[in-house]
N, C-alpha and C positions, 0 to 999 in steps of 0.2 A: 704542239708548239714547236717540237725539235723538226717535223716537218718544213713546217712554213720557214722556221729559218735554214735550211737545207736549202729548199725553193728561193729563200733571198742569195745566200751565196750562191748558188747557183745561176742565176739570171746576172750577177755582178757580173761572173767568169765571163756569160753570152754578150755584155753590154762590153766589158772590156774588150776580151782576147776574138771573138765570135771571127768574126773577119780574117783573124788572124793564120796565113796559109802554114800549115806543116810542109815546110822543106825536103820532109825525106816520101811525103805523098803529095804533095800538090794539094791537099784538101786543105777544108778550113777546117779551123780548130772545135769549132759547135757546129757541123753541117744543120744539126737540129736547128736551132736556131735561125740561120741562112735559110734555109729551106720552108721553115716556117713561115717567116716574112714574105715569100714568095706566094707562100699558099701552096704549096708542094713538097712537106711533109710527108712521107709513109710509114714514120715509126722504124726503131732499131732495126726489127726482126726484117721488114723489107728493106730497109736502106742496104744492112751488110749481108740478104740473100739468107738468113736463118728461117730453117722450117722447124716446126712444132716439135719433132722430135729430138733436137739441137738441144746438148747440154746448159746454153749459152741462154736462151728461148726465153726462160723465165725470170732470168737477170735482167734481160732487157725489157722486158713489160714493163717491170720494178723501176728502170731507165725511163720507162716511156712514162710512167704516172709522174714521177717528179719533175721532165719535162713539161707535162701539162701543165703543174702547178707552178713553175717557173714563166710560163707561158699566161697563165693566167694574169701573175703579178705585172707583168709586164705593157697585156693591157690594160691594166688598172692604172698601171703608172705613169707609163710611158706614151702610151698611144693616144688617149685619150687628150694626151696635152701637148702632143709634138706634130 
């Protein structure tokens, strides 16, 4: 359960802030997100260039699964009625 409500904060942050550009990169605040919706997604480890060996590597898997589930909810909620 502590999941799925992870997964709901989480998709709020992407519904609120998603779009929202970082000033000091130009990027958006959830590329995840952004990129999703595109259909052009490739997960932490490709987006920011991390290869397997990278201390970093398994943090962001960890990233990427709760992204999915965030992703999930969103078509459940979202997509299907907008």
């Amino acid at each position: 359960m502590e999941d799925f409500n992870e997964a709901e904060n989480h998709l709020a942050s992407w519904l609120n802030f998603g779009y929202v550009l970082e000033p000091d990169t130009g990027q958006y605040r959830h590329p995840e997100f952004v990129f999703r919706k595109l259909g052009e997604w490739p997960g932490w480890n490709a987006f920011l260039g991390v290869s397997p060996d990278h201390p970093a590597f398994e943090e962001n898997e960890v990233a990427d699964l709760l992204d999915e589930m965030a992703w999930q909810l969103y078509i459940e909620e979202y997509r299907a009625k907008h």
